[in-house]
PDB file as gemmi writes it, atoms N, CA and C in Angstrom:
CRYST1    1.000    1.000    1.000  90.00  90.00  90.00 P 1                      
ATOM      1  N   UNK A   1       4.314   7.557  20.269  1.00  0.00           N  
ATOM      2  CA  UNK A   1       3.065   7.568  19.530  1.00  0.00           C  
ATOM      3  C   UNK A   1       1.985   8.171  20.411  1.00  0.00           C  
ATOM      4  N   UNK A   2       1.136   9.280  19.480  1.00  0.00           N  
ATOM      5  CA  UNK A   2       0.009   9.213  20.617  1.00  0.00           C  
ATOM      6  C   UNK A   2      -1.056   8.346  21.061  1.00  0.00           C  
ATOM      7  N   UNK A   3      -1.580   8.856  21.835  1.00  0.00           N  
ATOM      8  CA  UNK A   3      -2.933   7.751  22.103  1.00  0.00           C  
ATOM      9  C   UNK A   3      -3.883   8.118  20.975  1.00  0.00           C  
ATOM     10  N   UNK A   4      -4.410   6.969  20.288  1.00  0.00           N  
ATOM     11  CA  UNK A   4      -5.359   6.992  19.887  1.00  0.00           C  
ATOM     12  C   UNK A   4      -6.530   6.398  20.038  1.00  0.00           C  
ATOM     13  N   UNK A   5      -7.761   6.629  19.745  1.00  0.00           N  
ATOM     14  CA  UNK A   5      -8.969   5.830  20.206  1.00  0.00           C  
ATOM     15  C   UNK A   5      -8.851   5.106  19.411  1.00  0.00           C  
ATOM     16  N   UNK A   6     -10.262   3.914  19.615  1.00  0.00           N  
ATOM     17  CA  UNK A   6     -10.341   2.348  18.870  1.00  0.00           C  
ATOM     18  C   UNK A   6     -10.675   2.637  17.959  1.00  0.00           C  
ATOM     19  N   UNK A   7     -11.589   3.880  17.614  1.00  0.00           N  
ATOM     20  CA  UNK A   7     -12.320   3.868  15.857  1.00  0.00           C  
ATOM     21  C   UNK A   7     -10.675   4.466  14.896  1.00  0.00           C  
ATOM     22  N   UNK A   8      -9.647   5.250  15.568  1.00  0.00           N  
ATOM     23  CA  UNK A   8      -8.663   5.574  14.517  1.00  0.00           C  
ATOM     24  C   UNK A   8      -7.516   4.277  14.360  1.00  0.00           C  
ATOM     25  N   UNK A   9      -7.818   3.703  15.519  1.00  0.00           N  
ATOM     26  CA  UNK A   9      -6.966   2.552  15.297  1.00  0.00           C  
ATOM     27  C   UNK A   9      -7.560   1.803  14.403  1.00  0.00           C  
ATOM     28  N   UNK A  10      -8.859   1.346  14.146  1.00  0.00           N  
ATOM     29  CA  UNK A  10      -9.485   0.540  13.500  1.00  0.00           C  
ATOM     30  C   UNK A  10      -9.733   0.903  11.847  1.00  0.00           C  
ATOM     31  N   UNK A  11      -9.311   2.876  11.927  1.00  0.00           N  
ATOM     32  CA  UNK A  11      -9.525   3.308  10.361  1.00  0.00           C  
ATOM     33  C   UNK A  11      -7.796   2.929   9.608  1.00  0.00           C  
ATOM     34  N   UNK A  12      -6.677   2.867  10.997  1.00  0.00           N  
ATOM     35  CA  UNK A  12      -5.887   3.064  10.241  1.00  0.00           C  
ATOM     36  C   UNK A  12      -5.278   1.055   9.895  1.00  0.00           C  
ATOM     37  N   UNK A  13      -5.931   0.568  10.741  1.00  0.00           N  
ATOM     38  CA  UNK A  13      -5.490  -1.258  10.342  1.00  0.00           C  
ATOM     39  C   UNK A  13      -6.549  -1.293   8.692  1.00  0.00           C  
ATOM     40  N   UNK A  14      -7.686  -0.706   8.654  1.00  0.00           N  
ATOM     41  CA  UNK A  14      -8.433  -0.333   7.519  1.00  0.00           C  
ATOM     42  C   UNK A  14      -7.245   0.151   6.227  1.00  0.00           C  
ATOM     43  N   UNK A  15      -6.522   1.016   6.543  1.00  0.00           N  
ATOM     44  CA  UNK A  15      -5.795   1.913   5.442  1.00  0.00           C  
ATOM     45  C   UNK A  15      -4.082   0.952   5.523  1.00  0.00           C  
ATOM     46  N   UNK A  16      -4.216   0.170   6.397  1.00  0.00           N  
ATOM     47  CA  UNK A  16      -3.000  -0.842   6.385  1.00  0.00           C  
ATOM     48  C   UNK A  16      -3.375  -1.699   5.125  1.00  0.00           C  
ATOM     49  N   UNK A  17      -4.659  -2.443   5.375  1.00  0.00           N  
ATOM     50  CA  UNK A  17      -5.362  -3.247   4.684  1.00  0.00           C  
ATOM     51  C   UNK A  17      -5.508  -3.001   3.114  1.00  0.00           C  
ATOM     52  N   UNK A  18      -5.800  -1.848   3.076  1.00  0.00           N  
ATOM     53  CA  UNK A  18      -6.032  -1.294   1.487  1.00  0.00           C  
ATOM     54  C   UNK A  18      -4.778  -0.974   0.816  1.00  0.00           C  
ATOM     55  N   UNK A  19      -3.656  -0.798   1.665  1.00  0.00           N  
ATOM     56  CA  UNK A  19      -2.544  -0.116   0.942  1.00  0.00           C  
ATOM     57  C   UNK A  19      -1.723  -1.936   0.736  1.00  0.00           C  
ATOM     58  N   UNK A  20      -1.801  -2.472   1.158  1.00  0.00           N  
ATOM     59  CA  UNK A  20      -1.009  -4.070   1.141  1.00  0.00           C  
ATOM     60  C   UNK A  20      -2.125  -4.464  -0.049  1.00  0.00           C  
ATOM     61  N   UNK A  21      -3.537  -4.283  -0.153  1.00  0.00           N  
ATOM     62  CA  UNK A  21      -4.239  -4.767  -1.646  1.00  0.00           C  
ATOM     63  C   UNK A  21      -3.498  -4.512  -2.532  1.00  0.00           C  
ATOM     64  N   UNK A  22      -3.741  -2.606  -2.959  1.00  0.00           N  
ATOM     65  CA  UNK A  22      -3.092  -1.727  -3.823  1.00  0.00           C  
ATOM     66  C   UNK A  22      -1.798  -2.261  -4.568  1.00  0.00           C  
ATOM     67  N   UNK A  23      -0.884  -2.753  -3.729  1.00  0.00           N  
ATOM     68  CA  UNK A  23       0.551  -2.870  -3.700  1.00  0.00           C  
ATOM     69  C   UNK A  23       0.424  -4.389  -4.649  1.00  0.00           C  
ATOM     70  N   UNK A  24      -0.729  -5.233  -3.800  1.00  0.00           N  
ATOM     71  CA  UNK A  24      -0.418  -6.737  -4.496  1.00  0.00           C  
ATOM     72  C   UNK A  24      -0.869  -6.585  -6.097  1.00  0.00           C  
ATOM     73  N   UNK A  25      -2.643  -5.674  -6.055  1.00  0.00           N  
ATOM     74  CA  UNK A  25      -2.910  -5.683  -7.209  1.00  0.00           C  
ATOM     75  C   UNK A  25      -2.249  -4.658  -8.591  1.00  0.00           C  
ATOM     76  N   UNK A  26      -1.363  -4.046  -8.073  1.00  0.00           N  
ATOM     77  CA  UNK A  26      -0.352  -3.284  -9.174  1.00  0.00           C  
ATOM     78  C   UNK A  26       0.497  -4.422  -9.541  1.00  0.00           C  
ATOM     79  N   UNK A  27       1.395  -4.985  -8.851  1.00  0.00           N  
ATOM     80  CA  UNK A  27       2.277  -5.852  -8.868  1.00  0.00           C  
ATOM     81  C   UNK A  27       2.019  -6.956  -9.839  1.00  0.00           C  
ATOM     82  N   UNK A  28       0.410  -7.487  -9.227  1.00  0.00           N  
ATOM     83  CA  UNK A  28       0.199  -8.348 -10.812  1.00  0.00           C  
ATOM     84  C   UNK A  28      -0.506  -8.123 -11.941  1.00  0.00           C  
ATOM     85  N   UNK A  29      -0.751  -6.506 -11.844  1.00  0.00           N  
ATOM     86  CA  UNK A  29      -0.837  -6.012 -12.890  1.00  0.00           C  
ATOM     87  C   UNK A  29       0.332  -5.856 -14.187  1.00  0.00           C  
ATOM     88  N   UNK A  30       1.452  -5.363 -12.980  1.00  0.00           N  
ATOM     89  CA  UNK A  30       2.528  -5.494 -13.942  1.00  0.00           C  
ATOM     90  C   UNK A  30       2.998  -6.476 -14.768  1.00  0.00           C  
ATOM     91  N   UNK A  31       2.932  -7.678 -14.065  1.00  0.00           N  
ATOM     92  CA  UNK A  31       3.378  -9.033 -14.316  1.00  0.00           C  
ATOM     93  C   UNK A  31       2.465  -9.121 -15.973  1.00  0.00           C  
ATOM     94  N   UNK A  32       0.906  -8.732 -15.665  1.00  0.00           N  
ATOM     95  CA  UNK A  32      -0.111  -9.451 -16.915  1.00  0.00           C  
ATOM     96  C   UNK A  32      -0.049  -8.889 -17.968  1.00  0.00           C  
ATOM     97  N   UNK A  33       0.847  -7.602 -17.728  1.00  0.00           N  
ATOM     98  CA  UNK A  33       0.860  -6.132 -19.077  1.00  0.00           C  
ATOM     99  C   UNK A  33       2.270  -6.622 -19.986  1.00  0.00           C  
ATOM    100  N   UNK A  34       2.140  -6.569 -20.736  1.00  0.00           N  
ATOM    101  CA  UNK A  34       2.785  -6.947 -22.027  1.00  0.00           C  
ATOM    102  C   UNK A  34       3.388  -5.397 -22.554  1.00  0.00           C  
ATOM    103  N   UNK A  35       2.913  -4.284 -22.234  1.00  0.00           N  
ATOM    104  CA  UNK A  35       3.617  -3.285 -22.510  1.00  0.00           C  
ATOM    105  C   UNK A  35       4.401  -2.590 -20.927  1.00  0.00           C  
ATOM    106  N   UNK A  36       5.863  -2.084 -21.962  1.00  0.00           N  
ATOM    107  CA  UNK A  36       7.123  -2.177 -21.161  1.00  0.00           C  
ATOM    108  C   UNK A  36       6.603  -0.132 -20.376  1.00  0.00           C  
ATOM    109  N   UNK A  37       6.020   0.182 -20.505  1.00  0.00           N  
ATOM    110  CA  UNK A  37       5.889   1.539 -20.087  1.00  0.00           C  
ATOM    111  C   UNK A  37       4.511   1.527 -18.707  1.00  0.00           C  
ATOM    112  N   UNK A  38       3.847   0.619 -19.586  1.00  0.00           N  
ATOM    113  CA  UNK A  38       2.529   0.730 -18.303  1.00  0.00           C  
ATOM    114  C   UNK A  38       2.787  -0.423 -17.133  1.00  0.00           C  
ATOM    115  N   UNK A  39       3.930  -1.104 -17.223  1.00  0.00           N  
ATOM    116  CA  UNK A  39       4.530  -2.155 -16.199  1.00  0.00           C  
ATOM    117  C   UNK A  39       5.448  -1.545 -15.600  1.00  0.00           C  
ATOM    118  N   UNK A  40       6.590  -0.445 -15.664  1.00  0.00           N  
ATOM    119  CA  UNK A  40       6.914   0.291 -15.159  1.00  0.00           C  
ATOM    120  C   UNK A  40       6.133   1.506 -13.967  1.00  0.00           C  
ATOM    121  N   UNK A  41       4.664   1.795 -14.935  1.00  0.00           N  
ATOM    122  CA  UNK A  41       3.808   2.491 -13.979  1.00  0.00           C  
ATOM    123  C   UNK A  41       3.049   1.893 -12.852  1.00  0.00           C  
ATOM    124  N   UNK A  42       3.108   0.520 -12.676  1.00  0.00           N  
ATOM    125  CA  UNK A  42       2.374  -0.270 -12.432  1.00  0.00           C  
ATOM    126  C   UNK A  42       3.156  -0.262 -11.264  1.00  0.00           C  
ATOM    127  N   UNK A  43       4.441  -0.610 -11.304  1.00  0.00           N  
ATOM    128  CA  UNK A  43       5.323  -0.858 -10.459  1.00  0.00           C  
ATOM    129  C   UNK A  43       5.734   0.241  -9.906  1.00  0.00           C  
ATOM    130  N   UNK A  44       6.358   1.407  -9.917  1.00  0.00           N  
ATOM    131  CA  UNK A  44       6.184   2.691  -9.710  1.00  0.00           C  
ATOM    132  C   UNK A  44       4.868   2.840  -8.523  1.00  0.00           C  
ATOM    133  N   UNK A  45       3.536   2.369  -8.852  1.00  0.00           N  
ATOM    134  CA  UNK A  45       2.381   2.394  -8.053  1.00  0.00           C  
ATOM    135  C   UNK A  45       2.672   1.224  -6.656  1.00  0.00           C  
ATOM    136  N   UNK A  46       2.655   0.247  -6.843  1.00  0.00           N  
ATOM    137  CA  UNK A  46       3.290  -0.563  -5.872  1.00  0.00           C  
ATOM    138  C   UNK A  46       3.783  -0.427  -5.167  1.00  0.00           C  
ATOM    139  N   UNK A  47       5.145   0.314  -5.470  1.00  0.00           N  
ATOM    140  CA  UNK A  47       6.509   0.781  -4.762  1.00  0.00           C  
ATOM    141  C   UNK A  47       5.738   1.456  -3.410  1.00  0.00           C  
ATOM    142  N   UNK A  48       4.863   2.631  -4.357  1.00  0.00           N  
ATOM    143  CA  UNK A  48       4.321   3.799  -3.687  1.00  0.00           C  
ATOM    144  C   UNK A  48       3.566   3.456  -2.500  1.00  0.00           C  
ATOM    145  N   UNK A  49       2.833   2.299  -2.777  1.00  0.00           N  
ATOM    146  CA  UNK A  49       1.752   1.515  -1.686  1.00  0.00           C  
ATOM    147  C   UNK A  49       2.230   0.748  -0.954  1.00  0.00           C  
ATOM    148  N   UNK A  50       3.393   0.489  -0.920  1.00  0.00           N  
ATOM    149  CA  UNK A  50       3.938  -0.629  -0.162  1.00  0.00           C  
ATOM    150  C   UNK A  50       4.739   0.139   0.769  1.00  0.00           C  
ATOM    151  N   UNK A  51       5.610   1.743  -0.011  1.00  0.00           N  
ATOM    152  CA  UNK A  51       6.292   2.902   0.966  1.00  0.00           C  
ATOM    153  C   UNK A  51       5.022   2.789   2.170  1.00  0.00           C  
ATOM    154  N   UNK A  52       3.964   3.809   1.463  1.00  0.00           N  
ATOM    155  CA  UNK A  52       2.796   4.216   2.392  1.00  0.00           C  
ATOM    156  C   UNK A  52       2.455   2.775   3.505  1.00  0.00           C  
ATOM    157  N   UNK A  53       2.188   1.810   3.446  1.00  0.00           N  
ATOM    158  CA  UNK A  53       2.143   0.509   4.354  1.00  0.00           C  
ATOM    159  C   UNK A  53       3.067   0.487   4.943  1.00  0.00           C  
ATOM    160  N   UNK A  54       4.459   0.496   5.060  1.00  0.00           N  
ATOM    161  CA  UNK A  54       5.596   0.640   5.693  1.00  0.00           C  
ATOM    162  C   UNK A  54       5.613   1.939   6.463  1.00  0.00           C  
ATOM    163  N   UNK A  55       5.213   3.198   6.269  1.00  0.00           N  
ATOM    164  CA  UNK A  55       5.118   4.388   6.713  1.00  0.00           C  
ATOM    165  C   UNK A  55       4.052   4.214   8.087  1.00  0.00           C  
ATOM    166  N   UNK A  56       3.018   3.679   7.568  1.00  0.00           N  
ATOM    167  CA  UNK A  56       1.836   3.332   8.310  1.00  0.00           C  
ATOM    168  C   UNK A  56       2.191   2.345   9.718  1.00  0.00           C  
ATOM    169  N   UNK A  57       2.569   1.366   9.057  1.00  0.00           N  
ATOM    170  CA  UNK A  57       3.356   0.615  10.111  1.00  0.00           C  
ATOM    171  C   UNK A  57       4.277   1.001  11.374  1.00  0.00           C  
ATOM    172  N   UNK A  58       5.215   1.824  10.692  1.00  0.00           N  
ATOM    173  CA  UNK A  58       6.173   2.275  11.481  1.00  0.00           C  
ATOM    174  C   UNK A  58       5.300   3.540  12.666  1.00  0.00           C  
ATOM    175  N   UNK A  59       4.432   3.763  11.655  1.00  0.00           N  
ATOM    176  CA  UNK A  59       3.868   4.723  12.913  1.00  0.00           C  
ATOM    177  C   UNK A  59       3.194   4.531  14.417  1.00  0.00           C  
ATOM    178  N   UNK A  60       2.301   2.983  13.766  1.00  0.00           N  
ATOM    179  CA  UNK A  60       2.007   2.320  14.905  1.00  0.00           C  
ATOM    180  C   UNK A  60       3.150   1.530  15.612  1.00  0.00           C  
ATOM    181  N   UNK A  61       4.330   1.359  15.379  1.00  0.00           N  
ATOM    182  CA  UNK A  61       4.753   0.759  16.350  1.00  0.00           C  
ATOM    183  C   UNK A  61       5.985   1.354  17.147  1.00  0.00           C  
TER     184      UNK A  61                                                      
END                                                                             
């Protein structure tokens, strides 16, 4: 990994932070939707935010 300074470390625990929201608030989006197409998209979105958090992760460590 390279070195990074404290403000990119601090933007990217920031973009850790938002992508673990993203992920929770699709997820119970899906759960509250009653239609079978926009709970699929919902989840689909999740997936996506939870990849990107895992991606993120792996980079810092």
């Amino acid at each position: 990994m390279a070195n990074l300074t404290t403000k990119e470390l601090s933007a990217l625990e920031d973009q850790l932070g938002l992508e673990r929201l993203l992920c929770c608030k699709y997820q119970d989006a899906a759960q509250q939707s009653c239609d079978g197409a926009l709970q699929a998209q919902f989840r689909s979105c999740a997936q996506q935010h939870k990849t990107n958090f895992t991606n993120l992760l792996s980079f810092l460590q």
